[in-house]
PDBQT receptor file of N, H, CA, C and O in Angstrom, charges set to zero:
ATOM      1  N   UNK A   1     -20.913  75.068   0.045  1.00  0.00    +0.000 N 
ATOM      2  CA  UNK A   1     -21.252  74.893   1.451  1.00  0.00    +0.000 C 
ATOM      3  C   UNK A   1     -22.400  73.897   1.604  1.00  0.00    +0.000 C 
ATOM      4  O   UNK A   1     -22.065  72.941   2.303  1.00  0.00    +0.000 OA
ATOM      5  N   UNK A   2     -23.717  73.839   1.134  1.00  0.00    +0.000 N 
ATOM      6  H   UNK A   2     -23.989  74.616   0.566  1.00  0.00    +0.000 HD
ATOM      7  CA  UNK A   2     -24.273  73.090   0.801  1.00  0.00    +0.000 C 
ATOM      8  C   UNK A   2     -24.163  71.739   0.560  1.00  0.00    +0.000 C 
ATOM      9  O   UNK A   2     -24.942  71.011   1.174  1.00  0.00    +0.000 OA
ATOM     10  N   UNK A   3     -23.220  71.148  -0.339  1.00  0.00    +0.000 N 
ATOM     11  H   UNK A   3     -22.588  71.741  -0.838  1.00  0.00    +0.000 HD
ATOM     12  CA  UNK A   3     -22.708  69.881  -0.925  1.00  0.00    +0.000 C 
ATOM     13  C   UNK A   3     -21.939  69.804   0.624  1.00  0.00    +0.000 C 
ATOM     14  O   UNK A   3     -22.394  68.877   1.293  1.00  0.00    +0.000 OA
ATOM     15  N   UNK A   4     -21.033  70.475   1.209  1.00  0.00    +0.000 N 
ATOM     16  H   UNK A   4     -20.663  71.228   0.666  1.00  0.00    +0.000 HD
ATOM     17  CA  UNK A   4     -20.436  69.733   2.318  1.00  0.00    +0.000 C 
ATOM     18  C   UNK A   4     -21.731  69.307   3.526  1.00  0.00    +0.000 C 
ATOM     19  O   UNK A   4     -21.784  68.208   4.077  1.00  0.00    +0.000 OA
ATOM     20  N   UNK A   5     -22.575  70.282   3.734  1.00  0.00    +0.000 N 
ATOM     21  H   UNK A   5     -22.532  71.176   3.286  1.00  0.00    +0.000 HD
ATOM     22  CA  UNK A   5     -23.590  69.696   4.584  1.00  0.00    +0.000 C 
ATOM     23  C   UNK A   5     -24.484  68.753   4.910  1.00  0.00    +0.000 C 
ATOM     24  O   UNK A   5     -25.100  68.301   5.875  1.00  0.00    +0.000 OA
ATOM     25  N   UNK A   6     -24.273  68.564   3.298  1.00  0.00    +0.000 N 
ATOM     26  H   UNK A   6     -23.773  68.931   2.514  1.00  0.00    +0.000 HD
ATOM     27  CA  UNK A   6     -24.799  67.142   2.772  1.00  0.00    +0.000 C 
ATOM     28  C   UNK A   6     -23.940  65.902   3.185  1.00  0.00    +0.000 C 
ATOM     29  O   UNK A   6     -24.326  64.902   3.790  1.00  0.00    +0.000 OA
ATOM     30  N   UNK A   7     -22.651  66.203   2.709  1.00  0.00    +0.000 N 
ATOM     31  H   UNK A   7     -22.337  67.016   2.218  1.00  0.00    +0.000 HD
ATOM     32  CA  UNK A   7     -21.734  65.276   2.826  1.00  0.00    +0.000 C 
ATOM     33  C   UNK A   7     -21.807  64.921   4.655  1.00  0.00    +0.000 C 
ATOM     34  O   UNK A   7     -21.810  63.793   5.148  1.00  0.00    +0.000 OA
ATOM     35  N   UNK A   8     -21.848  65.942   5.241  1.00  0.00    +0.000 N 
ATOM     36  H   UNK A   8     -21.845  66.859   4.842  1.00  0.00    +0.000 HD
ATOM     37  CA  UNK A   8     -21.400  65.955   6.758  1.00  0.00    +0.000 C 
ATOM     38  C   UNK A   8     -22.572  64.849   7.158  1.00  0.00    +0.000 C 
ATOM     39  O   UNK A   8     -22.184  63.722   7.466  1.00  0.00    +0.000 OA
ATOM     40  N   UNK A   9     -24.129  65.162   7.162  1.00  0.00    +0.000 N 
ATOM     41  H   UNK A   9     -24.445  66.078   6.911  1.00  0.00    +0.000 HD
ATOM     42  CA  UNK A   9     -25.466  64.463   7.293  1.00  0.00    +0.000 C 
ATOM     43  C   UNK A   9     -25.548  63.210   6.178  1.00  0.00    +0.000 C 
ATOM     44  O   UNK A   9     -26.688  62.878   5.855  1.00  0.00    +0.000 OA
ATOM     45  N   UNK A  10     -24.966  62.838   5.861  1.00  0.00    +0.000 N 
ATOM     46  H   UNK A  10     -24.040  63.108   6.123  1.00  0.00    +0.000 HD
ATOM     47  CA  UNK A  10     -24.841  61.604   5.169  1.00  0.00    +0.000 C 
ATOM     48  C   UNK A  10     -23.672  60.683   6.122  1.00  0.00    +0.000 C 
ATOM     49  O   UNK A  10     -23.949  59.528   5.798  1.00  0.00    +0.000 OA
ATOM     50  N   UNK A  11     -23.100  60.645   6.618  1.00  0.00    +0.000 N 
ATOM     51  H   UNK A  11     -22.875  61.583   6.881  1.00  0.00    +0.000 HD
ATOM     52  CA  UNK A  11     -22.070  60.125   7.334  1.00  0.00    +0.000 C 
ATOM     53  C   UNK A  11     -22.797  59.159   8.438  1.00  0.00    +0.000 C 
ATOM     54  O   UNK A  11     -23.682  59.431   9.250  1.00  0.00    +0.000 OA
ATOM     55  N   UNK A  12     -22.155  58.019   8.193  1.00  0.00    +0.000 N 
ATOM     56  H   UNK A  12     -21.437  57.798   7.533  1.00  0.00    +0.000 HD
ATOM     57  CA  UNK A  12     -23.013  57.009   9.375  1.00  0.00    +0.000 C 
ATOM     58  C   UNK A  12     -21.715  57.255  10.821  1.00  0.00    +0.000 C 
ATOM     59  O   UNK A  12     -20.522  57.560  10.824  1.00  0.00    +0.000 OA
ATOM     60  N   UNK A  13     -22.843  56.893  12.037  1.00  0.00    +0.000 N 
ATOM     61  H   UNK A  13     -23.812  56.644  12.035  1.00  0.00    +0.000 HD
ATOM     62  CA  UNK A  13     -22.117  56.971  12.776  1.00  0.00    +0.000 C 
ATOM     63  C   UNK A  13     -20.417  56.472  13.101  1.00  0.00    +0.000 C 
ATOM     64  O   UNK A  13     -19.534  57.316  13.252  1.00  0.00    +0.000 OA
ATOM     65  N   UNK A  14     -20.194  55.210  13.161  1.00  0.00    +0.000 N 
ATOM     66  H   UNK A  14     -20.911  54.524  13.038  1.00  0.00    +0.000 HD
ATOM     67  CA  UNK A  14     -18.823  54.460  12.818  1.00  0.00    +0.000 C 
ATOM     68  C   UNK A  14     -17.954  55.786  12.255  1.00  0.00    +0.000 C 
ATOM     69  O   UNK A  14     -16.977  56.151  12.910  1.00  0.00    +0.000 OA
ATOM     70  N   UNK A  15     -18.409  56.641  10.774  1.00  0.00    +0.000 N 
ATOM     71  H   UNK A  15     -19.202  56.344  10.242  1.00  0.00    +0.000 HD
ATOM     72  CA  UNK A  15     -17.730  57.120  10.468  1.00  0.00    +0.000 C 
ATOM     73  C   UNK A  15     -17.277  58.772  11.371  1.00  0.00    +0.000 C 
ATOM     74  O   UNK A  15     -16.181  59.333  11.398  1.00  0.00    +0.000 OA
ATOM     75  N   UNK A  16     -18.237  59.076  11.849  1.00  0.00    +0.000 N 
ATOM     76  H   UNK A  16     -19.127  58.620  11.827  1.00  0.00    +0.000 HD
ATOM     77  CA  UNK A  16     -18.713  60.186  12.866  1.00  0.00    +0.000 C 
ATOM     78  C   UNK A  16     -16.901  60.125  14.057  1.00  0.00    +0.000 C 
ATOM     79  O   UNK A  16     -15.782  60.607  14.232  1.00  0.00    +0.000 OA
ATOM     80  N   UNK A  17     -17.750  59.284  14.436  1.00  0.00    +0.000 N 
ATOM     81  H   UNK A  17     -18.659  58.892  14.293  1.00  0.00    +0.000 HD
ATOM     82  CA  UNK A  17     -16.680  58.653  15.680  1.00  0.00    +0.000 C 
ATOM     83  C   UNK A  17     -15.077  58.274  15.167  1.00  0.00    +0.000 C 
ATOM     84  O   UNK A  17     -14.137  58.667  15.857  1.00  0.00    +0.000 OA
ATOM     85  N   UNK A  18     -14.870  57.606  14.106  1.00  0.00    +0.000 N 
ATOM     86  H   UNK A  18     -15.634  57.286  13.545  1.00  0.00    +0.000 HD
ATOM     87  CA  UNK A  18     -13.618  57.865  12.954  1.00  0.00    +0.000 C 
ATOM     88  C   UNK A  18     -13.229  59.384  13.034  1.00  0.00    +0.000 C 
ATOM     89  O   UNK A  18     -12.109  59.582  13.504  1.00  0.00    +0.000 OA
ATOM     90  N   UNK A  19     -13.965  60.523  12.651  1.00  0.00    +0.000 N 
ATOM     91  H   UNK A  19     -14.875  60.362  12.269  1.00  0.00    +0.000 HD
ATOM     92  CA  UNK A  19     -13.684  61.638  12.715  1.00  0.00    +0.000 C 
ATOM     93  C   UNK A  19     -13.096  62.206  13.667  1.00  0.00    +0.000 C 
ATOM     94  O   UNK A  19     -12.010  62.786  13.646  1.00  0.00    +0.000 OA
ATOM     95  N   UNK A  20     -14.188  61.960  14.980  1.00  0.00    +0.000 N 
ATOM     96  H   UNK A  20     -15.069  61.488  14.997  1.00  0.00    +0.000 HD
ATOM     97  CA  UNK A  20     -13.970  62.567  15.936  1.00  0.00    +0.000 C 
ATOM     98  C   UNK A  20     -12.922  61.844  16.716  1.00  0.00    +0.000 C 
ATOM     99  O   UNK A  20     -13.218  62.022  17.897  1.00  0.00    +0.000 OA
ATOM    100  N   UNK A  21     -11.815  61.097  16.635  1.00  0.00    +0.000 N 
ATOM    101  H   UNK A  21     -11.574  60.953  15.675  1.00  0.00    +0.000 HD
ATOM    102  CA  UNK A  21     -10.921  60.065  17.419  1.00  0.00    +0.000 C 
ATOM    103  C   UNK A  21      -9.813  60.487  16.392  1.00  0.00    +0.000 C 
ATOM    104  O   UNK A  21      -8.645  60.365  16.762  1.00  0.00    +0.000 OA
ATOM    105  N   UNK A  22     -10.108  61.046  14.943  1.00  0.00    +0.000 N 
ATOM    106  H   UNK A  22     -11.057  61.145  14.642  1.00  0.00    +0.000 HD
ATOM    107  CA  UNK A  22      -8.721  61.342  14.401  1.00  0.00    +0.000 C 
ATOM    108  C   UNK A  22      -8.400  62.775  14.491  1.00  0.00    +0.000 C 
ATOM    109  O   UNK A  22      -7.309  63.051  13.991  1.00  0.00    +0.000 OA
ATOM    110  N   UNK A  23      -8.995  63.670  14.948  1.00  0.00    +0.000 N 
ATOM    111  H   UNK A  23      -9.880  63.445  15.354  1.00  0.00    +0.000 HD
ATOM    112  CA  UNK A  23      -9.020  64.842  15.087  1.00  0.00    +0.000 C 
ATOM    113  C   UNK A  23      -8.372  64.923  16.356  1.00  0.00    +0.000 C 
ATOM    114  O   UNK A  23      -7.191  65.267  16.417  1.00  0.00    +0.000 OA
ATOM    115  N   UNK A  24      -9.278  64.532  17.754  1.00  0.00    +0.000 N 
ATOM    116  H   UNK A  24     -10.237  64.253  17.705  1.00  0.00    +0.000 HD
ATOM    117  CA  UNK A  24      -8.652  64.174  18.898  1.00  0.00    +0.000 C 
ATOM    118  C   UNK A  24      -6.793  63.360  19.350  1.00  0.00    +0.000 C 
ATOM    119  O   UNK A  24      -5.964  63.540  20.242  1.00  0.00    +0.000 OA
ATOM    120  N   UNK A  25      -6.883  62.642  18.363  1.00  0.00    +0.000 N 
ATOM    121  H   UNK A  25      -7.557  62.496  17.638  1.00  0.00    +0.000 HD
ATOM    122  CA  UNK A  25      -5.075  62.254  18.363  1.00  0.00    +0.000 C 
ATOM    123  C   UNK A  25      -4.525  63.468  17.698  1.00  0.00    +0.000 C 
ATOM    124  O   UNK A  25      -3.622  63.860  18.438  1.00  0.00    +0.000 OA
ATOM    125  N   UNK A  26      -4.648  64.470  16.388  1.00  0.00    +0.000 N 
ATOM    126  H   UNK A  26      -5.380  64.152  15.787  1.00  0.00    +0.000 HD
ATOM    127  CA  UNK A  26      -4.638  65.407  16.121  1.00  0.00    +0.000 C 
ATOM    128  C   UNK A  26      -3.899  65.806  17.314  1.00  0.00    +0.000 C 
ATOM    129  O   UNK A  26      -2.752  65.492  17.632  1.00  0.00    +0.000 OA
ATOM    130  N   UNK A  27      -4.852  66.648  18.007  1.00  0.00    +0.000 N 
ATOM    131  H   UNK A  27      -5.784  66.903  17.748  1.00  0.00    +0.000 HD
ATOM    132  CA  UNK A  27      -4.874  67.704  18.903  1.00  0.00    +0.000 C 
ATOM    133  C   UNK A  27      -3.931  67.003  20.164  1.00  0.00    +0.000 C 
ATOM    134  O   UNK A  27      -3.361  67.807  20.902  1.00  0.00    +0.000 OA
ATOM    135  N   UNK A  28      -3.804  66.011  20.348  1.00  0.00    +0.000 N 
ATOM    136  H   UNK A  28      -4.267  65.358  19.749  1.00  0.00    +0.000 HD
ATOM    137  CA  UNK A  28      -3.027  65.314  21.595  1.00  0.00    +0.000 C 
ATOM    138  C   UNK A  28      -1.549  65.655  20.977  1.00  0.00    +0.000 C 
ATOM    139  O   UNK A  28      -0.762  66.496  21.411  1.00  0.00    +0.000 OA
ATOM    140  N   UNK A  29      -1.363  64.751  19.805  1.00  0.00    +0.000 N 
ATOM    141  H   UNK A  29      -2.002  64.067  19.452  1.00  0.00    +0.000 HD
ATOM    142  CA  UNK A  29       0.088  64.908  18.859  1.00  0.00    +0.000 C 
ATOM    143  C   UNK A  29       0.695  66.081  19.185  1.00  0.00    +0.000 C 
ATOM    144  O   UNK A  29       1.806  66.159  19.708  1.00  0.00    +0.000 OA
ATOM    145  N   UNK A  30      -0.171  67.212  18.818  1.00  0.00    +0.000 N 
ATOM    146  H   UNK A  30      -1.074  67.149  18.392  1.00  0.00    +0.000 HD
ATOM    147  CA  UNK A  30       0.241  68.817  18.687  1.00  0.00    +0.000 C 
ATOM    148  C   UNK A  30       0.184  69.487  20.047  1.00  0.00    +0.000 C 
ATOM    149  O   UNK A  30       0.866  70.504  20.172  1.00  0.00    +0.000 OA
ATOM    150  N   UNK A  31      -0.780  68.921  21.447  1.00  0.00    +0.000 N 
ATOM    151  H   UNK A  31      -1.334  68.095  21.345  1.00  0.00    +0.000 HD
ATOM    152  CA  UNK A  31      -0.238  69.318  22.453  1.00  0.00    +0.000 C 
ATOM    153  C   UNK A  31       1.403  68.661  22.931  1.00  0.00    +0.000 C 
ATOM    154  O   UNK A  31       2.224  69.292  23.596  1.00  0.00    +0.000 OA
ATOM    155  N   UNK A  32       1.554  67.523  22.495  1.00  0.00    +0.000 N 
ATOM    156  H   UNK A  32       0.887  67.011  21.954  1.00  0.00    +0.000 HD
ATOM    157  CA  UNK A  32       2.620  66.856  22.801  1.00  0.00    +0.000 C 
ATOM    158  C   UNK A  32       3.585  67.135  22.674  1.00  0.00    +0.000 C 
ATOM    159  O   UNK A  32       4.504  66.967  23.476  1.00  0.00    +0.000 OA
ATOM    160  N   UNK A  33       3.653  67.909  21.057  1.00  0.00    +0.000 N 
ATOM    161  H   UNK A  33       2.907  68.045  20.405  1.00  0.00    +0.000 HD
ATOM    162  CA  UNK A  33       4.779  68.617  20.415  1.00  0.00    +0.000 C 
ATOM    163  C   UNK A  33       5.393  69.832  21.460  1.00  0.00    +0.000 C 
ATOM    164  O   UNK A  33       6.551  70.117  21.767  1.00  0.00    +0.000 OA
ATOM    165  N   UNK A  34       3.999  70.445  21.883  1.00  0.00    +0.000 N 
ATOM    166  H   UNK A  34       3.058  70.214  21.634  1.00  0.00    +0.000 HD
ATOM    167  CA  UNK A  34       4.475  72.055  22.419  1.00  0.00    +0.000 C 
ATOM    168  C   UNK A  34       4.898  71.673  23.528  1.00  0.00    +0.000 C 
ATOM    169  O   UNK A  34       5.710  72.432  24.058  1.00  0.00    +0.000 OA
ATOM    170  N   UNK A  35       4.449  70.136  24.430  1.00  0.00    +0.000 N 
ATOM    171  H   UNK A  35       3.790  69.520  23.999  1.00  0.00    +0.000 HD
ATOM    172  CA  UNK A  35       5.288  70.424  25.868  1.00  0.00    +0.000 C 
ATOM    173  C   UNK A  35       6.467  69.684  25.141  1.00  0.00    +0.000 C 
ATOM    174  O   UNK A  35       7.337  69.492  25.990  1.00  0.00    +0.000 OA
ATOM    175  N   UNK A  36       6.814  69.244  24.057  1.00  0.00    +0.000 N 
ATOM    176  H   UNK A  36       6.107  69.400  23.367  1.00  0.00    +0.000 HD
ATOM    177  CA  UNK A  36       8.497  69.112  24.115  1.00  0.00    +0.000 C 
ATOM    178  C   UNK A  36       9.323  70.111  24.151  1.00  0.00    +0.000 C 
ATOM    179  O   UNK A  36      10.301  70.231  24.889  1.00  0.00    +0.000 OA
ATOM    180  N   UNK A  37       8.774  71.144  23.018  1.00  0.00    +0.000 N 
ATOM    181  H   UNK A  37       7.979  71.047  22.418  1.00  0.00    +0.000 HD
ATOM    182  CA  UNK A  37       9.480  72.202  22.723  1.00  0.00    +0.000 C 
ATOM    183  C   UNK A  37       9.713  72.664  23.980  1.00  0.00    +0.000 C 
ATOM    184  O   UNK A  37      10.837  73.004  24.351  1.00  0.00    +0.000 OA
ATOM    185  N   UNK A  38       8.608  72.711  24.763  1.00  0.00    +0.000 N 
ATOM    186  H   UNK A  38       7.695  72.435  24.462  1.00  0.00    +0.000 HD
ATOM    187  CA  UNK A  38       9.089  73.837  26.101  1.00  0.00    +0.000 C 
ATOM    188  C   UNK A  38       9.828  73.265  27.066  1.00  0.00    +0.000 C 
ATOM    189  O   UNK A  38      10.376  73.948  27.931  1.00  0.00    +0.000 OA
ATOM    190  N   UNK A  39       9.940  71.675  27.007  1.00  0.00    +0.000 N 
ATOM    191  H   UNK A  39       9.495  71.121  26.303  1.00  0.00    +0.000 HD
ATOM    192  CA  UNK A  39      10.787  71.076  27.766  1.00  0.00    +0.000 C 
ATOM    193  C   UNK A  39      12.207  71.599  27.531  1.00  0.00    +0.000 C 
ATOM    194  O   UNK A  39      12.908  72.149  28.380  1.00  0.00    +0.000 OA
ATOM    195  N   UNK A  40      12.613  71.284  25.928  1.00  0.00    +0.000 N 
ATOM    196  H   UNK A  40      12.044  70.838  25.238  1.00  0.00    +0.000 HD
ATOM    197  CA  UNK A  40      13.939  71.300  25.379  1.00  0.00    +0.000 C 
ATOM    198  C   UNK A  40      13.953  72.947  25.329  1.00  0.00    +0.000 C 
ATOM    199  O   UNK A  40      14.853  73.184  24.523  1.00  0.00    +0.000 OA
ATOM    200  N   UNK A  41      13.569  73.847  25.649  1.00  0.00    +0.000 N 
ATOM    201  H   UNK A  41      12.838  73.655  26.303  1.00  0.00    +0.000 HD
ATOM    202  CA  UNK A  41      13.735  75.142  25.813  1.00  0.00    +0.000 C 
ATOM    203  C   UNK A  41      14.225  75.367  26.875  1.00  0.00    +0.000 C 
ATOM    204  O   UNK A  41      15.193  76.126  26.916  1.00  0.00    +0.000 OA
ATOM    205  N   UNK A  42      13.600  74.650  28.333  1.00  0.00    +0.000 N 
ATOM    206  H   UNK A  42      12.813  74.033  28.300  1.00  0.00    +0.000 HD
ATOM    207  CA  UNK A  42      13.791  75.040  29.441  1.00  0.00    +0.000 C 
ATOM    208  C   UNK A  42      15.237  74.470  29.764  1.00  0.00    +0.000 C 
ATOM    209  O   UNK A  42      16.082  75.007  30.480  1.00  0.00    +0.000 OA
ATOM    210  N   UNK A  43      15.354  73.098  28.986  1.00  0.00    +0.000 N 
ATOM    211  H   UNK A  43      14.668  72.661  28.405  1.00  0.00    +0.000 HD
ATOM    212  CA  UNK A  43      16.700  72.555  29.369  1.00  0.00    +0.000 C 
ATOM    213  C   UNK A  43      18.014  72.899  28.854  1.00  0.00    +0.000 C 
ATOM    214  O   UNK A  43      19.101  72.564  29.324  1.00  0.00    +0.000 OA
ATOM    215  N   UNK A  44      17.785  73.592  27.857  1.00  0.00    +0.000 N 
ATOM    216  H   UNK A  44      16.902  73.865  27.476  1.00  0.00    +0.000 HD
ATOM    217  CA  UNK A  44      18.696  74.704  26.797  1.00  0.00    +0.000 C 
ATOM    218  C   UNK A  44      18.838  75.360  27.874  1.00  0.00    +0.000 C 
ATOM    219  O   UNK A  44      19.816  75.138  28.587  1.00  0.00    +0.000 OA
ATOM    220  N   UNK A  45      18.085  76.112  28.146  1.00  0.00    +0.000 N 
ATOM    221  H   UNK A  45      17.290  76.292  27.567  1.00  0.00    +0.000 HD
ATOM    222  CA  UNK A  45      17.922  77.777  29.443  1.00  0.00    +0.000 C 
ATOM    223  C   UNK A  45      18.941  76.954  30.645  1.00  0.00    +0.000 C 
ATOM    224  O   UNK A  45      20.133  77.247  30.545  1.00  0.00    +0.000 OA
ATOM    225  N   UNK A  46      18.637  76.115  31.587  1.00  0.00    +0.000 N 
ATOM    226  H   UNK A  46      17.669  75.877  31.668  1.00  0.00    +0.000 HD
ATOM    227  CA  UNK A  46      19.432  75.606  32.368  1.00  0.00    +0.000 C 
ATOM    228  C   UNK A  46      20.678  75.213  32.123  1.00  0.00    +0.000 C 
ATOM    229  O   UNK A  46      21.595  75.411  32.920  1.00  0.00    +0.000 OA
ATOM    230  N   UNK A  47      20.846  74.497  30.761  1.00  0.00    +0.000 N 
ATOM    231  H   UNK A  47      20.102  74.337  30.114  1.00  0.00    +0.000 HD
ATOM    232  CA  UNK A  47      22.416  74.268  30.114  1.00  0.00    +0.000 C 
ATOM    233  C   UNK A  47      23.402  75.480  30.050  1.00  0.00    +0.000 C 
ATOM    234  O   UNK A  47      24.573  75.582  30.417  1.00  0.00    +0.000 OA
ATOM    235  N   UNK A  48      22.535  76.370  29.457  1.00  0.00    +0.000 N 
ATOM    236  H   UNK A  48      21.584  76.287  29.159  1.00  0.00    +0.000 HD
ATOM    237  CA  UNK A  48      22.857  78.029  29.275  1.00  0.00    +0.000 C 
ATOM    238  C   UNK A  48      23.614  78.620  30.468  1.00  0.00    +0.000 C 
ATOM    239  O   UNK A  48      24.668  79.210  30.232  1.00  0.00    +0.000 OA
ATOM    240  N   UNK A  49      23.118  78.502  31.887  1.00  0.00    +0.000 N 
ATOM    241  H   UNK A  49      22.261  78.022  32.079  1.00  0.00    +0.000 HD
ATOM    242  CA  UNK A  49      22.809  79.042  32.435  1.00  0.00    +0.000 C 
ATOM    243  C   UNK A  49      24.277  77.884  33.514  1.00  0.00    +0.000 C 
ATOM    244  O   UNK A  49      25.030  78.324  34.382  1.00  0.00    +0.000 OA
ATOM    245  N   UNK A  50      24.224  76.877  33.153  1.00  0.00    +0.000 N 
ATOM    246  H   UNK A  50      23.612  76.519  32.447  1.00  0.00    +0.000 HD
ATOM    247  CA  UNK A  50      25.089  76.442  34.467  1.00  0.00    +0.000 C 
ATOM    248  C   UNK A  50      26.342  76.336  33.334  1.00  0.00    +0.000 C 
ATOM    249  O   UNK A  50      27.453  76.389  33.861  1.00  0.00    +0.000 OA
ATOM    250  N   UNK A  51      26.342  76.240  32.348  1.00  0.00    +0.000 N 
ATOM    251  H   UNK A  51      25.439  76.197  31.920  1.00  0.00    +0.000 HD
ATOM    252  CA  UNK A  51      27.979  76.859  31.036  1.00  0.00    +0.000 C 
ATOM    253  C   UNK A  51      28.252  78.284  31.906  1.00  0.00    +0.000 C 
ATOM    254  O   UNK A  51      29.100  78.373  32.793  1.00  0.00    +0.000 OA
ATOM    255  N   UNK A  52      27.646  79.028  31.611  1.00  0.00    +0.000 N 
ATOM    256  H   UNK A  52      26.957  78.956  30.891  1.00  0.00    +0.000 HD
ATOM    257  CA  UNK A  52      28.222  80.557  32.184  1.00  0.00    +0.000 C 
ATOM    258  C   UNK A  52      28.539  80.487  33.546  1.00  0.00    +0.000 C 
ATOM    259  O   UNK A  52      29.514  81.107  33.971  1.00  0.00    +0.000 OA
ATOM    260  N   UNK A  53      27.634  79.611  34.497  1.00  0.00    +0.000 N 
ATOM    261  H   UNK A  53      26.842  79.107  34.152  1.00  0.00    +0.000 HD
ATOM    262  CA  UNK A  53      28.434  79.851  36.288  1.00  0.00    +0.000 C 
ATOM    263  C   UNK A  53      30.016  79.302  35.815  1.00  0.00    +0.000 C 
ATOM    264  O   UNK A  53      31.038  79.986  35.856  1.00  0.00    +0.000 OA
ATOM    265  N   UNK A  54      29.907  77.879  35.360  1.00  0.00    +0.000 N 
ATOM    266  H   UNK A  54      29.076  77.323  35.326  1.00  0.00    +0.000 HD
ATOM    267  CA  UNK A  54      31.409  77.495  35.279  1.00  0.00    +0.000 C 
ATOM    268  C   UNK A  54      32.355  78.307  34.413  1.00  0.00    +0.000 C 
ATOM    269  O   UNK A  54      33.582  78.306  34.521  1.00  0.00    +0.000 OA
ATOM    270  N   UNK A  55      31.690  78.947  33.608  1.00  0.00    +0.000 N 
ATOM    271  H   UNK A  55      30.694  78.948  33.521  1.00  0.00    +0.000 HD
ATOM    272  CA  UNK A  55      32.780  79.772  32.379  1.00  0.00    +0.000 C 
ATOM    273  C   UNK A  55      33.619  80.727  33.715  1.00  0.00    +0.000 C 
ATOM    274  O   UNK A  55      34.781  80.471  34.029  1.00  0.00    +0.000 OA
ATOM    275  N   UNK A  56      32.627  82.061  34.534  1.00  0.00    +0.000 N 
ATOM    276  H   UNK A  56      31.683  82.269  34.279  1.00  0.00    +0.000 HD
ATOM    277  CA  UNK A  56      32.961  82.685  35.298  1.00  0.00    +0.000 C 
ATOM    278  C   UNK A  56      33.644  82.143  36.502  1.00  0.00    +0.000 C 
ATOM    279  O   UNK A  56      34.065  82.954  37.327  1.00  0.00    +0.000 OA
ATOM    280  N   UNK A  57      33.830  80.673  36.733  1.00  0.00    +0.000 N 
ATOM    281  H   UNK A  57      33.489  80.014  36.063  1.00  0.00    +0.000 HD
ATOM    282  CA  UNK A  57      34.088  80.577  37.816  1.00  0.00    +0.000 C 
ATOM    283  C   UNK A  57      35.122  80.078  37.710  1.00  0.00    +0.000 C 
ATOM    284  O   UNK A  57      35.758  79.787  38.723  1.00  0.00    +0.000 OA
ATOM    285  N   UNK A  58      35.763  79.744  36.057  1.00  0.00    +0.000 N 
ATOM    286  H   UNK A  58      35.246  79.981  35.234  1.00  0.00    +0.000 HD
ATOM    287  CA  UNK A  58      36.875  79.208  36.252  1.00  0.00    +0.000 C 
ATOM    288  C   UNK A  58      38.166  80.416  36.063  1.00  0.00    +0.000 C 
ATOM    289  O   UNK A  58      39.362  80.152  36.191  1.00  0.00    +0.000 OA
ATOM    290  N   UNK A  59      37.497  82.032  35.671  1.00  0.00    +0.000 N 
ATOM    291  H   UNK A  59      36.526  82.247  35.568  1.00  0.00    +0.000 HD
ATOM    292  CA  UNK A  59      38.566  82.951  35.461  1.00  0.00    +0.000 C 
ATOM    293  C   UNK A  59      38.782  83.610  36.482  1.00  0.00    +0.000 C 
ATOM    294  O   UNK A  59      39.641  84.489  36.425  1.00  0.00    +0.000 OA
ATOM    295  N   UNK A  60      37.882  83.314  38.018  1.00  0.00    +0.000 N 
ATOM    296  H   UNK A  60      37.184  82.599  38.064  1.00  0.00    +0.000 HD
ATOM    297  CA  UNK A  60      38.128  83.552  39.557  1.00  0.00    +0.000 C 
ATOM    298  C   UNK A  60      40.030  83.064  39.562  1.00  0.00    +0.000 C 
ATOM    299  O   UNK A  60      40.675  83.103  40.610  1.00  0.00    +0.000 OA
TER     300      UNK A  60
């Protein structure tokens, strides 16, 4: 723990800001991911959902 604290307080700024901008795309990437998933979930659910009106509506 030590040796990393060192490491952390040794870091010039440039590199600071490197950190903090690759972490931040990080976290954008991985919000990005989850609104796809929930996109392509919701549009599954609606696909789902207008298959079965026509399934039922064609044995009327």
């Amino acid at each position: 723990m030590k040796s990393f604290m060192e490491l952390l307080f040794s870091l010039s700024f440039s590199e600071w800001m490197l950190m903090i901008q690759t972490t931040i795309m990080i976290i954008e990437c991985r919000i990005r991911i989850i609104e796809f998933e929930r996109k392509s979930a919701a549009i599954r659910s609606k696909e789902n959902r207008h298959l079965s009106v026509h399934h039922f509506s064609n044995k009327r």
